[in-house]
N, CA, C and O atoms as CSV, one atom per row, in Angstrom:
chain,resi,resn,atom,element,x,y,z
A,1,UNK,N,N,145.272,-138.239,-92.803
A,1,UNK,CA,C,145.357,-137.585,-91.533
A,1,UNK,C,C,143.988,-137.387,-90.890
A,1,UNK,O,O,143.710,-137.568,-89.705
A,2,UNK,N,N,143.013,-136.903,-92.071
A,2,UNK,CA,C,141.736,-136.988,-90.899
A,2,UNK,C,C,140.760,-138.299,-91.305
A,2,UNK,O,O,140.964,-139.001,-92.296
A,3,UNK,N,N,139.833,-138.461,-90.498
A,3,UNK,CA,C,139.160,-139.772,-90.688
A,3,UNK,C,C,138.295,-139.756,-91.575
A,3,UNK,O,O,137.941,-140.827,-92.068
A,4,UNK,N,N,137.600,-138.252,-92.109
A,4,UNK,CA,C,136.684,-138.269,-93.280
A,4,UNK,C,C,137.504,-138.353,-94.505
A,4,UNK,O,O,137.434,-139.192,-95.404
A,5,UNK,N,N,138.261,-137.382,-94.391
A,5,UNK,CA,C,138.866,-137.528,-95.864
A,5,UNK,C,C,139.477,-138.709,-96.083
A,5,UNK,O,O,139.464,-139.103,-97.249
A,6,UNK,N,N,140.197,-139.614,-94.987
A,6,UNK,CA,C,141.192,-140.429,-95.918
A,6,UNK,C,C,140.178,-141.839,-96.214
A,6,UNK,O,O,140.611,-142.870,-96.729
A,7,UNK,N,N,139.018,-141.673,-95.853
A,7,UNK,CA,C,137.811,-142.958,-96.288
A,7,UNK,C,C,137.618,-142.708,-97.661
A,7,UNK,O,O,137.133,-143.658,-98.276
A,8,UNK,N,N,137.985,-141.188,-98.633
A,8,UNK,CA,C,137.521,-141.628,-100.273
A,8,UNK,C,C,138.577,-141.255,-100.917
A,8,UNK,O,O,139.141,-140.238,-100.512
A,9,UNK,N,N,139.069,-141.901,-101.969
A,9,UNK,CA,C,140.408,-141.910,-102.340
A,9,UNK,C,C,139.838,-140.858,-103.671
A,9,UNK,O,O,140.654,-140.500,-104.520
A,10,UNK,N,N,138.403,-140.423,-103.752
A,10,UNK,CA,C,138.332,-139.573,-104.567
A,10,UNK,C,C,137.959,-138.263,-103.791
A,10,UNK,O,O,137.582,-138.373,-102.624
A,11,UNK,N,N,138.030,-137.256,-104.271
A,11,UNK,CA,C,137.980,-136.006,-103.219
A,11,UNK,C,C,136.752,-135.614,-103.723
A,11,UNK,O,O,136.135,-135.096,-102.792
A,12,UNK,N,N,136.195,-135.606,-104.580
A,12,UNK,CA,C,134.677,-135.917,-105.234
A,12,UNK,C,C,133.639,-136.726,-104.881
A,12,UNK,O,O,132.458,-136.414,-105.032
A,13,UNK,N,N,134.025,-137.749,-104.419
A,13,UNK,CA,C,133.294,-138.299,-104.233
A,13,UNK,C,C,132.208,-138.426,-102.941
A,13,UNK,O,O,131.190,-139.118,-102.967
A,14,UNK,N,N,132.601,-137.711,-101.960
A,14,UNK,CA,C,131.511,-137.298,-101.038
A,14,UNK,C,C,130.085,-136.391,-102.028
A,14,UNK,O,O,128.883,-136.569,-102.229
A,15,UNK,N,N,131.143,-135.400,-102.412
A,15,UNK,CA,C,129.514,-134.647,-103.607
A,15,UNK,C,C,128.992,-135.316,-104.522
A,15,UNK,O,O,127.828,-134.944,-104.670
A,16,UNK,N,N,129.227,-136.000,-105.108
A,16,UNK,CA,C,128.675,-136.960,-105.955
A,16,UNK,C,C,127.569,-138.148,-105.124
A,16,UNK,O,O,126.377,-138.217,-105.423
A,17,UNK,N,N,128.054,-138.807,-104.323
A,17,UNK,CA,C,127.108,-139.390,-103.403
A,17,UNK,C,C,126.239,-138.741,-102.655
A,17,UNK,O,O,125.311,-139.468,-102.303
A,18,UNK,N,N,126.164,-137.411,-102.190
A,18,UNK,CA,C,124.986,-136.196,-101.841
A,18,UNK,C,C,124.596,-135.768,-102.982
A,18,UNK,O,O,123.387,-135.713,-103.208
A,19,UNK,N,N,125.249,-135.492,-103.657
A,19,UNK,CA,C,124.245,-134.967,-105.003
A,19,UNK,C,C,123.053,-135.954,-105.451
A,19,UNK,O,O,121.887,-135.561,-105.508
A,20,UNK,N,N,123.450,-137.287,-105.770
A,20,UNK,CA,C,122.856,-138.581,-105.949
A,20,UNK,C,C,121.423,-138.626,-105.152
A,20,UNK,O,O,120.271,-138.589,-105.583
A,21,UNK,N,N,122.008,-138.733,-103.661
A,21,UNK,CA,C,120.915,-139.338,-102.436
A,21,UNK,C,C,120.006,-138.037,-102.890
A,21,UNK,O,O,118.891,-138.411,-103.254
A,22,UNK,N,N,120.181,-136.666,-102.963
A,22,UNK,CA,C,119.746,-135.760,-102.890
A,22,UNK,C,C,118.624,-136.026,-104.309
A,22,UNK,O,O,117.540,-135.495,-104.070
A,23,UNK,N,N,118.659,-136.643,-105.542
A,23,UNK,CA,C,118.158,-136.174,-106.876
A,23,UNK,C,C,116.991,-137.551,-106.473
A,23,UNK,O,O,115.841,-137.625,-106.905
A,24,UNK,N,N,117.632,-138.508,-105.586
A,24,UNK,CA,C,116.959,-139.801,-105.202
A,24,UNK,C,C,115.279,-139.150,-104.423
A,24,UNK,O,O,114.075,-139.021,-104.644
A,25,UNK,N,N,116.245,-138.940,-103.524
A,25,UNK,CA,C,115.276,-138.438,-102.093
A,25,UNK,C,C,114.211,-137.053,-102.529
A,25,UNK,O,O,113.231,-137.105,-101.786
A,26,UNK,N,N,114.112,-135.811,-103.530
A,26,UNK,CA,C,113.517,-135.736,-104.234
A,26,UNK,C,C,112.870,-135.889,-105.198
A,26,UNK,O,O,112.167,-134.920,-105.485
A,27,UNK,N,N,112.803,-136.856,-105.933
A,27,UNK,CA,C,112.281,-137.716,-106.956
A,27,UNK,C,C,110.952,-138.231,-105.887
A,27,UNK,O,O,109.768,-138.056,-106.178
A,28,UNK,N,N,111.479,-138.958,-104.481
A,28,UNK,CA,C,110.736,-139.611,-103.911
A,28,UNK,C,C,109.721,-139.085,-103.524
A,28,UNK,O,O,108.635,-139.572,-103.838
A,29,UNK,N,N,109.799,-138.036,-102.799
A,29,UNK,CA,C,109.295,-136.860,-102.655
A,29,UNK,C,C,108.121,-135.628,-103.110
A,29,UNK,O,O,107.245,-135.050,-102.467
A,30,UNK,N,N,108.596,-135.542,-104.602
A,30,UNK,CA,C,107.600,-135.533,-105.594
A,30,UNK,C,C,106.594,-136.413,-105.904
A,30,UNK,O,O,105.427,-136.100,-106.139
A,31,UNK,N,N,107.302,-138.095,-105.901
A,31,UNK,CA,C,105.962,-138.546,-106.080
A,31,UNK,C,C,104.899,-138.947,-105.188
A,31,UNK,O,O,103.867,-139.534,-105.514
A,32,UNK,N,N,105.351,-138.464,-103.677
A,32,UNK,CA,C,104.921,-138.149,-102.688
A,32,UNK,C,C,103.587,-137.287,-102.622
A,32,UNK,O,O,102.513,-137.710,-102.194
A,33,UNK,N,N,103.827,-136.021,-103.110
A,33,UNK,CA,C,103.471,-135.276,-103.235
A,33,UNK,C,C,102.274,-135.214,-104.254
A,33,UNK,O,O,101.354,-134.397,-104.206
A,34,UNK,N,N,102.410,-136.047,-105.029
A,34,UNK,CA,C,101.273,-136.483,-106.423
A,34,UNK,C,C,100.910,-135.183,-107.248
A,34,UNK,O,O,99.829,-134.600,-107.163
A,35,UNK,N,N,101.782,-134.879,-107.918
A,35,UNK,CA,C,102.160,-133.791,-109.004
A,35,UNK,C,C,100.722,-134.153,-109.947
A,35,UNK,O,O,100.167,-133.251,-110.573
A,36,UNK,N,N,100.216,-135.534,-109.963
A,36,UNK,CA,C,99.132,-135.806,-110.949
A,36,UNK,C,C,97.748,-135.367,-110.485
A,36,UNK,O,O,96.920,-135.147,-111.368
A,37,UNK,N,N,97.483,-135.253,-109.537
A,37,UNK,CA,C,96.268,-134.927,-108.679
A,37,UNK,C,C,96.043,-133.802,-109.110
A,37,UNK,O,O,94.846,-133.740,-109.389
A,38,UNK,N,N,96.622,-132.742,-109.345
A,38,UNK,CA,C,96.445,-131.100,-109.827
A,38,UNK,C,C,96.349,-131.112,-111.665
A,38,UNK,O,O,95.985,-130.136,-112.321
A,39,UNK,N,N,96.734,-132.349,-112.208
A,39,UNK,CA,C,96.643,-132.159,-113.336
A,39,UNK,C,C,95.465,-132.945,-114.071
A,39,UNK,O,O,95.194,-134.055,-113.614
A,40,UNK,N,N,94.775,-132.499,-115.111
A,40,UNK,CA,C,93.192,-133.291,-115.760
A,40,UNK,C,C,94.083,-134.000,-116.867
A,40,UNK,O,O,93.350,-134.580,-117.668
A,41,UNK,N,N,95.302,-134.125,-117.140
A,41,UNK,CA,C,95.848,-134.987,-118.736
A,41,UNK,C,C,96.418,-135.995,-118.889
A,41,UNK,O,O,97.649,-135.980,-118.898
A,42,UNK,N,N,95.788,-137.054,-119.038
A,42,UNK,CA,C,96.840,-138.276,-119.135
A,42,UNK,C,C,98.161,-138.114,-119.662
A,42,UNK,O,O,98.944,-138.713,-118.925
A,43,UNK,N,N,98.767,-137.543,-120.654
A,43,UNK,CA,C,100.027,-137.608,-121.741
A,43,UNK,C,C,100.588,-136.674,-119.836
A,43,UNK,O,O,101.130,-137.294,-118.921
A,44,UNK,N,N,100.330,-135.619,-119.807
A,44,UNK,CA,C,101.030,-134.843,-119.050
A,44,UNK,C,C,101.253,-135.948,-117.487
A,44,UNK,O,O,102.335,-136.466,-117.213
A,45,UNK,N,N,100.590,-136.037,-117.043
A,45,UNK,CA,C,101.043,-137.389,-116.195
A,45,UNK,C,C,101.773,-138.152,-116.425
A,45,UNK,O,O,102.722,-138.225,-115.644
A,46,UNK,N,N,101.741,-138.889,-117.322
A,46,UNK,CA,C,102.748,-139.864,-118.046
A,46,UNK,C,C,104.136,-139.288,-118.005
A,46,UNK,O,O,105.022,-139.960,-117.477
A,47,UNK,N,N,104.429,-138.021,-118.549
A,47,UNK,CA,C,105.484,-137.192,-118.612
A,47,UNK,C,C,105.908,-136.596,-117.710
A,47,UNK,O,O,107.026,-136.082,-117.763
A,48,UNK,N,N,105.200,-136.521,-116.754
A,48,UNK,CA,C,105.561,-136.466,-115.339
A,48,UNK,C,C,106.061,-137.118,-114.796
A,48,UNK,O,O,107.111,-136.723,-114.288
A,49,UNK,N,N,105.614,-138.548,-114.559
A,49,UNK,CA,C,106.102,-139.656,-114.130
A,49,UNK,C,C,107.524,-139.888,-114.112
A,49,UNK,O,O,108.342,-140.058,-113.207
A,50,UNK,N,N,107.615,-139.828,-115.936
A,50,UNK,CA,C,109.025,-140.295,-116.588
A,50,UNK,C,C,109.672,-139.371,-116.248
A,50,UNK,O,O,110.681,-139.918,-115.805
A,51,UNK,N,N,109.837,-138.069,-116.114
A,51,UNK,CA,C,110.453,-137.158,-115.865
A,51,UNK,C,C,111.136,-137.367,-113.981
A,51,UNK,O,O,112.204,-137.118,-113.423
A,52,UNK,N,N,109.981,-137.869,-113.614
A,52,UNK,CA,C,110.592,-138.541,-111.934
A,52,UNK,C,C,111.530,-139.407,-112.129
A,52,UNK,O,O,112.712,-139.088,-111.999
A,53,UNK,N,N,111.064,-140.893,-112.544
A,53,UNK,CA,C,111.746,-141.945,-112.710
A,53,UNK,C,C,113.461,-141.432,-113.338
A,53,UNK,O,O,114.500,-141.663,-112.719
A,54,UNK,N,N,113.386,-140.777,-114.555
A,54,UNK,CA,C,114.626,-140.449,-114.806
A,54,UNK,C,C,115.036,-139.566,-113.962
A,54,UNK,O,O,116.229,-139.864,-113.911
A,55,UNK,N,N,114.864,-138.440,-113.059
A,55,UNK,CA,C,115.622,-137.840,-112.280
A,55,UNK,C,C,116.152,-138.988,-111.063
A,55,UNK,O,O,117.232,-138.734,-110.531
A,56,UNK,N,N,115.282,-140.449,-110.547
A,56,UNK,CA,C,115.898,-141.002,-109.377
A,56,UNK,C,C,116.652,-142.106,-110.524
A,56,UNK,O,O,117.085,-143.138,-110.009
A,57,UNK,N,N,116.821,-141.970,-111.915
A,57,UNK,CA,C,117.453,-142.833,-112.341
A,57,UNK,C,C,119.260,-142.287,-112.661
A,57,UNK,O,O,120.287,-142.945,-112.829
A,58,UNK,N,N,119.000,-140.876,-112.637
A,58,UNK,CA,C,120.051,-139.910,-112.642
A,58,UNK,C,C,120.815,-139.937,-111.618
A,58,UNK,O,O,122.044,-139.993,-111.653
A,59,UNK,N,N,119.812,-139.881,-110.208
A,59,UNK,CA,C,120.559,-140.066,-108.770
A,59,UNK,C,C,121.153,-141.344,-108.745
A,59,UNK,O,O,122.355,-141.401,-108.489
A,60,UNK,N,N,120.449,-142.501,-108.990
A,60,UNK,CA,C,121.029,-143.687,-108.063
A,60,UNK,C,C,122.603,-144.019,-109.347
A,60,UNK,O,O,123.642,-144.274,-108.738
A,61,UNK,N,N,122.753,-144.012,-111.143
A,61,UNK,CA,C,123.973,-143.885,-111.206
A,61,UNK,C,C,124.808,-142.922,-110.916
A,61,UNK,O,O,126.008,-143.171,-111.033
A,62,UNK,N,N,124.379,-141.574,-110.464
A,62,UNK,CA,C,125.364,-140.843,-110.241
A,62,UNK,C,C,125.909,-141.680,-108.756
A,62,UNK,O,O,127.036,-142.143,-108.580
A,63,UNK,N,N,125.030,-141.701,-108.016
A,63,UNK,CA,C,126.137,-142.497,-106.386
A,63,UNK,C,C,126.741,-143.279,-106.700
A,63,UNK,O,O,127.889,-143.309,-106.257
A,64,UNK,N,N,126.137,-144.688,-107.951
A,64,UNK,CA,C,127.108,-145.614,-108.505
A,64,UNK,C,C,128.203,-145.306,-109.164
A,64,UNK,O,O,129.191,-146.040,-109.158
A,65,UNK,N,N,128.136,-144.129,-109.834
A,65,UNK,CA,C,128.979,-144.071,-110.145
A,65,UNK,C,C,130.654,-143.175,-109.605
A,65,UNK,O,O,131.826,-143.148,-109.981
A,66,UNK,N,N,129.722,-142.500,-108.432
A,66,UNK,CA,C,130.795,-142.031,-107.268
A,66,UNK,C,C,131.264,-143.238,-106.541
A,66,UNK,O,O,132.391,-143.147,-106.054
A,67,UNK,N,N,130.755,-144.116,-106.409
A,67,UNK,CA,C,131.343,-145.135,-105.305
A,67,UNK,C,C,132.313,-146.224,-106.160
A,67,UNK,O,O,133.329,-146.675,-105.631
A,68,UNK,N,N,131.914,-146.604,-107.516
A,68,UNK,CA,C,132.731,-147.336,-108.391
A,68,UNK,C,C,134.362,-146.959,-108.059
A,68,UNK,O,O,134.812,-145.814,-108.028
A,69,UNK,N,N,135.036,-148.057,-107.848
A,69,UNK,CA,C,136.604,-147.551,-108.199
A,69,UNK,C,C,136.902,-148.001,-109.309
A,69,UNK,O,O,138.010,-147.766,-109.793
């Protein structure tokens, strides 16, 4: 009946694809921001990094995995 809802046959799946863009688009953001510049430690950089990469690696399957049927 309405035009948003009847586009996802999951009722979840709008939040799941904002949640996603959202963990994406901050990840990006952060490393925007250069979290490493304030810090003197290589290991802690490093762990920083990875700690980004896996949060936009968190986002982009979570949207995949909202949009999968």
């Amino acid at each position: 009946m309405n035009g948003f809802t009847d586009r996802f046959t999951d009722r979840l799946e709008p939040l799941g694809v904002a949640t996603g863009a959202f963990l994406v688009v901050m990840s990006l953001l952060t490393v925007i921001g250069m979290p490493w510049a304030t810090n003197g430690s290589i290991p802690v950089t490093i762990f920083q990094l990875l700690g980004i990469l896996g949060t936009a690696a968190i986002g982009v399957g979570l949207v995949w995995l909202a949009r999968t049927d």
